[in-house]
C-alpha positions in Angstrom: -45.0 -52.7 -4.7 -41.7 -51.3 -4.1 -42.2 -51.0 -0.3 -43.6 -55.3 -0.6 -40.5 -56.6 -2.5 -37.2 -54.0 0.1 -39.6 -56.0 3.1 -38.9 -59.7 1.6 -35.2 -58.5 1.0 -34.9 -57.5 4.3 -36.4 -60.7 5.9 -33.6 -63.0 3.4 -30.6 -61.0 4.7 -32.1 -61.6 8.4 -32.5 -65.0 7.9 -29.1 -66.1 6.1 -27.7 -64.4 8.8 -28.9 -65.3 12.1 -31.4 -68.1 11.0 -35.4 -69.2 11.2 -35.4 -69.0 15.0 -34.4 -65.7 15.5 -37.2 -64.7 12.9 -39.8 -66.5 14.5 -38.9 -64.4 17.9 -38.8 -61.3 16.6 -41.3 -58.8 16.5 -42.9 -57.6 13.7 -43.5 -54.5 14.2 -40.0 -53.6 15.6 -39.2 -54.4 11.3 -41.8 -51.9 10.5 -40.4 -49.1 12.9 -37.0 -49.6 10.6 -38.4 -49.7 7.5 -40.5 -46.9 7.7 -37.7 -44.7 9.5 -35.9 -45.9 6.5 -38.7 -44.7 3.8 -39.1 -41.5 5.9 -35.3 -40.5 5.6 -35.3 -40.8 2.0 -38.5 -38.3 1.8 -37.1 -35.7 4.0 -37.6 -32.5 2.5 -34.2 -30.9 1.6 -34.4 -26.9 2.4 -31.3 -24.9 0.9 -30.0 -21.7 0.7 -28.2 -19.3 -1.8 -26.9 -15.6 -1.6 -28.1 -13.3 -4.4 -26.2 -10.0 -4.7 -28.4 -7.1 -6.7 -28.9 -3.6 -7.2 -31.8 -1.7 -5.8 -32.6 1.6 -6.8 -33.1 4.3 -4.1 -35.9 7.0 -4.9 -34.6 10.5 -4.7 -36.5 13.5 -2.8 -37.2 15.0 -6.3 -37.8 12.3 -9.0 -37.7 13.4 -12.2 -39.2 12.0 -15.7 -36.5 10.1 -18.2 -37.0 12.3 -20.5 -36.5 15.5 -18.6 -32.7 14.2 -16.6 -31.0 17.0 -18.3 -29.0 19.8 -16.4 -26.8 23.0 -16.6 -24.3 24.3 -14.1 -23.3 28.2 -13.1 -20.6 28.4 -10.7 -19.2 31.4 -9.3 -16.2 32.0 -7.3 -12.8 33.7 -6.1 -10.5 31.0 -7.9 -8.9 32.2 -11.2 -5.3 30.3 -11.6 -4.5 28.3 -14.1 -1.4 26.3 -14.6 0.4 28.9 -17.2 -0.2 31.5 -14.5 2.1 29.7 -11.9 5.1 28.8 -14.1 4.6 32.4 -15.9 5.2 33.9 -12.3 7.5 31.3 -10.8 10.0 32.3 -13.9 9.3 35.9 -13.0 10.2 35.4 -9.3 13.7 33.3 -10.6 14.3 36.7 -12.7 14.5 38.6 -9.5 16.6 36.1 -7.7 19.1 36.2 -10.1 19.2 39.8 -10.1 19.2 39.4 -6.6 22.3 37.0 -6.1 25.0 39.8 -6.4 23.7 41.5 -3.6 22.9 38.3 -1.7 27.1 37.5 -2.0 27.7 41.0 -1.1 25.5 40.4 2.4 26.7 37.2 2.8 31.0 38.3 2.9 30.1 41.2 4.8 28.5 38.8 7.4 31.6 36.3 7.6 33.6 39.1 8.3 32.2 40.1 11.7 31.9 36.5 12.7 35.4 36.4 11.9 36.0 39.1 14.3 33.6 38.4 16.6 35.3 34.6 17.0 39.0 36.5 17.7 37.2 38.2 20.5 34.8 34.9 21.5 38.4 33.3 21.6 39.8 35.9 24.3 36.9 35.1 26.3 36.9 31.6 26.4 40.7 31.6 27.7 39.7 34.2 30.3 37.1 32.3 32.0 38.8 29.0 32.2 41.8 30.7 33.9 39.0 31.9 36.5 37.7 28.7 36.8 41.0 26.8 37.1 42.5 29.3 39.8 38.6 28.9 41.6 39.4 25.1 41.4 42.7 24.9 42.5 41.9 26.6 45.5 39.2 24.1 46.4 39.7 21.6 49.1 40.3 18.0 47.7 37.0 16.9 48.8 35.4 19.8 46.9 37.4 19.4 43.6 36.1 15.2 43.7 32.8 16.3 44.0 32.9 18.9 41.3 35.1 16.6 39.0 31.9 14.0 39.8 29.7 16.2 38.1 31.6 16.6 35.4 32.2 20.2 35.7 35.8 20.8 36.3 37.5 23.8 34.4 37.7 22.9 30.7 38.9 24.9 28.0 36.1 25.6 25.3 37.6 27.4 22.1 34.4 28.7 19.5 34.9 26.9 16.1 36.4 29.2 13.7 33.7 30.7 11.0 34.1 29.3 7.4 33.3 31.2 4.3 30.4 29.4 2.3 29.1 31.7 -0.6 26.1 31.4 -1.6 24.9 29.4 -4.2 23.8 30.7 -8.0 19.6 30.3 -7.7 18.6 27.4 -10.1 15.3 27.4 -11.6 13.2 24.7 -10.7 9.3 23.9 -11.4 6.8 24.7 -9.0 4.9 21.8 -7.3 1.6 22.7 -8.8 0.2 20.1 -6.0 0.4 23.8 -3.2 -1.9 25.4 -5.8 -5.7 25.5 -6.4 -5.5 25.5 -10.3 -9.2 25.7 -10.9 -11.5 28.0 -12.2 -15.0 28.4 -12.1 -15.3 26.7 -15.7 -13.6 23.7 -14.3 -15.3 23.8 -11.0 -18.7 23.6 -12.9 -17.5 20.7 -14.8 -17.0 18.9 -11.7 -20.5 19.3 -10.3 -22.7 16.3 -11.8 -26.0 14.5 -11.1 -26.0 11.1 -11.0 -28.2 9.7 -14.6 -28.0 13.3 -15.8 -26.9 14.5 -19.2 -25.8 18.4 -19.9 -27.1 18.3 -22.9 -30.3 20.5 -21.3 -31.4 22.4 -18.3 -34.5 21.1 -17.1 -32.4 21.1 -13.9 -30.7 24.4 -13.6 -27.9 25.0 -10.6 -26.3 27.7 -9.3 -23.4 27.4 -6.8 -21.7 30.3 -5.2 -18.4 29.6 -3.7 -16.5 32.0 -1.2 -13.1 31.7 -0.3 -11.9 29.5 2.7 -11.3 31.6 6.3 -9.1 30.4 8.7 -9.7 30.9 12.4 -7.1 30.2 15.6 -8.3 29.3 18.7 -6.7 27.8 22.0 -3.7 26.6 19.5 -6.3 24.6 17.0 -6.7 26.1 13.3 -10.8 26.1 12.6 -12.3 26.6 9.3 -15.3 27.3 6.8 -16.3 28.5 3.2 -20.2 29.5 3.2 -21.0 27.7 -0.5 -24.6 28.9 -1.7 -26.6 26.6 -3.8 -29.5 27.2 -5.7 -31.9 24.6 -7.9 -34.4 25.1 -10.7 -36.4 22.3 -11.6 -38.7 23.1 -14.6 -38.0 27.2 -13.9 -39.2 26.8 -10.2 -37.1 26.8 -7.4 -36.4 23.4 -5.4 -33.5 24.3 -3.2 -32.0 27.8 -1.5 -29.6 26.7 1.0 -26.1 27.4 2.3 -23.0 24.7 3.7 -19.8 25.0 5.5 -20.7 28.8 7.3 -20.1 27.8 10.7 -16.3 27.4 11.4 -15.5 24.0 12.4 -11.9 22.0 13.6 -9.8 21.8 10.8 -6.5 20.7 12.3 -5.3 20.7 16.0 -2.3 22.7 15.0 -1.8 26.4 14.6 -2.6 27.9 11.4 0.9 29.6 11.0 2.2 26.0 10.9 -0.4 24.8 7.8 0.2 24.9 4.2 -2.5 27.3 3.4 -3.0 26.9 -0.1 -2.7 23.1 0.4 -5.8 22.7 2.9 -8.0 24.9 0.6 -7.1 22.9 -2.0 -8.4 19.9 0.1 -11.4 21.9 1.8 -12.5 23.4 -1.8 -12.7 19.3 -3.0 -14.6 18.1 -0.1 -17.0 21.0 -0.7 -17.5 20.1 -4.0 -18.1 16.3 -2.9 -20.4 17.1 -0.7 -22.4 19.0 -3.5 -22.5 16.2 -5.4 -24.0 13.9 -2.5 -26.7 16.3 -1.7 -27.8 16.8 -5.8 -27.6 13.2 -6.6 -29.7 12.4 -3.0 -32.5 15.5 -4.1 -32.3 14.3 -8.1 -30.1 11.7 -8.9 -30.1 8.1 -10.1 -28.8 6.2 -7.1 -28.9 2.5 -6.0 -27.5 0.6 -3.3 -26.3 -2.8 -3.4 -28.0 -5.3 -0.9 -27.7 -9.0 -0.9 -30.3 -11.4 0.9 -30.6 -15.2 1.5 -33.4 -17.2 -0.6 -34.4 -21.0 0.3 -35.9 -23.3 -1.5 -36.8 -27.0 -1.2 -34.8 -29.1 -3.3 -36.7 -32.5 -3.9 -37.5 -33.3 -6.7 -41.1 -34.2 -8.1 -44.1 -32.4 -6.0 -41.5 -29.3 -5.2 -40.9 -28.2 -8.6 -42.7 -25.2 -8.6 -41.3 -24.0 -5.1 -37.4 -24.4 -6.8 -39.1 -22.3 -9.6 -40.5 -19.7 -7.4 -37.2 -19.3 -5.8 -35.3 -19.2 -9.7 -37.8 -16.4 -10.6 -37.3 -14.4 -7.8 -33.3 -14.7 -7.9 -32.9 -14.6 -11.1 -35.0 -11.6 -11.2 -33.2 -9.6 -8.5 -30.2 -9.4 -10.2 -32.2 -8.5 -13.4 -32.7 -5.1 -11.5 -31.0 -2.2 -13.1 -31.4 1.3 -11.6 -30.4 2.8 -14.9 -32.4 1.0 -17.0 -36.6 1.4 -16.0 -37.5 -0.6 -18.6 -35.4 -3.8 -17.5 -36.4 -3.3 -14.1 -40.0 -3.2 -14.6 -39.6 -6.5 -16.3 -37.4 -8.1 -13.6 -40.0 -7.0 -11.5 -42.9 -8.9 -12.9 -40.8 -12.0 -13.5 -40.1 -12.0 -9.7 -44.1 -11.3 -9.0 -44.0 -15.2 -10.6 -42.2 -16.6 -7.7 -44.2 -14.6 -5.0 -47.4 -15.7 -6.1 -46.0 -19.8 -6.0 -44.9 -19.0 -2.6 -48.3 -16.9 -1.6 -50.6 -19.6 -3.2 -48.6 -22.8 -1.3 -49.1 -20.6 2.3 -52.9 -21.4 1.5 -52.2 -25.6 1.0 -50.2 -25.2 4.4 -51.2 -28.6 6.4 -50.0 -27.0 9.7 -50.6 -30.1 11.9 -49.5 -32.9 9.9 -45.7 -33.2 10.0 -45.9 -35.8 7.1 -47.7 -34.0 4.7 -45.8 -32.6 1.8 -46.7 -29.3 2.6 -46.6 -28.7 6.2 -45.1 -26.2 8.5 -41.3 -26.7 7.3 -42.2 -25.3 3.8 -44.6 -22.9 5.1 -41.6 -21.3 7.1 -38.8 -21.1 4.5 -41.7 -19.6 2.6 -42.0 -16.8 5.2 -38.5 -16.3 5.7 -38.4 -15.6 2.2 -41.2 -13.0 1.7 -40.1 -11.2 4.7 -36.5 -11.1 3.7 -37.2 -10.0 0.5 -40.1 -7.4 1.2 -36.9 -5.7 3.7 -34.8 -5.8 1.2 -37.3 -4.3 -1.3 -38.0 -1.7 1.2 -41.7 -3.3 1.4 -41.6 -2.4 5.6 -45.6 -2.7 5.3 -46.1 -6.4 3.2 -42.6 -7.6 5.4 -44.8 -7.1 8.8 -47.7 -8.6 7.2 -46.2 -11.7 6.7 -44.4 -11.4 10.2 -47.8 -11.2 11.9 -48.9 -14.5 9.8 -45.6 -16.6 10.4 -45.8 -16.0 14.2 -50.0 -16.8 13.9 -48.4 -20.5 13.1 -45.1 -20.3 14.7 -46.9 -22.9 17.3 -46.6 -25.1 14.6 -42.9 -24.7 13.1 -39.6 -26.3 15.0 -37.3 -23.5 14.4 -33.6 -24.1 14.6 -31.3 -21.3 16.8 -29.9 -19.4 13.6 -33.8 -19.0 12.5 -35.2 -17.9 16.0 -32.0 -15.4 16.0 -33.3 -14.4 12.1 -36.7 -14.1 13.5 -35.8 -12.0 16.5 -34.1 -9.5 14.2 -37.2 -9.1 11.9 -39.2 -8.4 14.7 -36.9 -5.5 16.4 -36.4 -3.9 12.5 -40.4 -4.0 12.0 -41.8 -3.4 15.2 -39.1 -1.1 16.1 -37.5 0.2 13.5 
């Protein structure tokens, strides 16, 4: 009815403007091509896309039950100081510089005095050689004394500066700059070891870390380095890990070590060991998760796509409902999103691959793919991603992909098929 009454609309408007004649000579079918472009434009199928940002949890090499994520932490090592110790011995060391200072002034007058004499002497010297060197230049010829005055070099009288007496200063106590010391001790050292989801309120876990002290090494004017740090991990009474880091001496600066804050780089050396502890426990036990993002489509007309916009809203919506720290919530999110999978999986059957008109034809069959495949990589599915690869390219005959989705395509196939 609707497509009867826009044709008699359009015939009016052609004829109040250009007549009955022009009507009579036109063809028919020519007002069908438009119309139906027309109808055709308004029906197009409107594919869109949105970014969804979530967290994914990563499995660790040792996965342990909720209920058991408890551990302790034994650290052993050379490191003793502690903040009281260095301002104790820094006003000890004052002490003795104040005793000191009498002496210091005593050294310090006796050494202004030969300078003193020595400059009376210096003086002597410095009037006897430019005598010498005048007499030498005055009996030059002129042509040798231009060329010597050229260079700059004619006889010059150059007197030593006469010494001054500067006593020394009183000492004056000041702080030390904690930041030169390792203030740590193997209490606080243990405190900063920690598993990622873990409590300390057990030790189903039990660590051991054995820490020596940093050695430097010099070679061809470069300062090298290690600190052999043994670690040891009960799980459940039975041993999981025996191993050993930093032993081998490796390029610490490109400078002598005689021209290094000592203290300062083991300060720095003792934190990246510990870091590095912490990466390798939370990748053997911890909670972890990374943070990917991927690209979902969905076909926004509305009517006989409703339940593909759905399918898309339950699987977004449902990725960002992950929560690594929450097994429970993510076992939930992960059903929600099965929803949305099994729209998508049961429209691939209703796929009319050869009929460009039909509602669903090889357009929605390929967002659909990009989708599963996308999200399967994301999910870390590498198995279900390359199924649906090898089904998309079955039909690919069928789909007109544009260059951005031929590049997407091309980089499935190298991170399945090659990766």
């Amino acid at each position: 009815m609707l497509n009867y009454f826009a044709i008699r609309l359009f015939g009016k408007l052609i004829t109040i403007t250009f007549g009955q004649p022009f009507i009579k000579t036109m063809r028919f079918r020519t007002l069908l091509f438009l119309f139906t472009g027309f109808s055709g434009a308004v029906q197009a199928q409107s594919i869109t896309s949105e970014k969804v940002d979530f967290r994914l949890p990563v499995t660790p090499k040792y996965p342990i039950e909720v209920a058991n994520r408890t551990f302790k932490v034994k650290v052993t090592s050379p490191y003793t100081l502690k903040t009281d110790d260095i301002i104790a011995q820094s006003k000890v060391d004052f002490q003795a510089e104040l005793k000191n200072y009498d002496k210091v002034v005593a050294e310090s007058e006796v050494e202004y005095k030969k300078r003193v004499a020595n400059y009376d002497q210096d003086v002597v010297k410095a009037k006897e050689k430019y005598k010498l060197e005048s007499e030498q230049y005055k009996n030059m010829t002129l042509l040798e004394r231009l060329a010597v005055a050229d260079q700059g070099k004619e006889p010059k009288l150059v007197t030593p500066t006469k010494p001054q007496y500067i006593k020394p200063s009183p000492p004056e106590y000041h702080q030390p700059d904690l930041n030169n010391y390792i203030i740590v001790d193997n209490e606080v050292l243990a405190s900063q070891i920690a598993i990622t989801g873990f409590s300390r309120e057990g030790n189903y876990v039990d660590v051991t870390l054995d820490i020596k002290r940093m050695s430097f090494q010099d070679n061809a004017g470069q300062t090298f380095a290690n600190q052999p740090t043994k670690l040891i991990v009960k799980v459940g009474g039975a041993e999981k890990i025996n191993t050993t880091f930093f032993q081998e001496f490796k390029l610490l600066s490109s400078t002598p070590s005689n021209n290094l804050n000592k203290p300062l780089e083991e300060k720095y050396y003792l934190t990246k060991v510990i870091n590095h502890v912490n990466a390798f426990l939370d990748d053997n036990f911890g909670l972890r998760w990374v943070n990917p993002s991927i690209k979902i489509s969905t076909v926004k007309n509305k009517g006989k796509y409703d339940d593909l916009e759905k399918a898309s809203i339950y699987v977004a919506t449902n990725l960002r409902k992950l929560n690594p720290e929450n097994a429970e919530m993510t076992a939930a999110a992960m059903t929600g999103m099965q929803k949305g999978i099994d729209i998508w999986k049961e429209t691939l059957t209703k796929i009319d691959y050869k009929d460009k008109k039909a509602d669903l034809n090889a357009k929605i069959s390929a967002y659909i793919y990009f989708n599963l495949i996308r999200l399967n990589i994301a999910l870390g599915n590498k198995k279900e991603a390359e199924k649906y690869l090898n089904d998309f390219q079955e039909n690919i005959i069928y789909m007109d992909l544009s260059s951005d989705e031929k590049a997407e395509l091309k980089q499935f196939e190298n991170g399945i098929y090659k990766g």
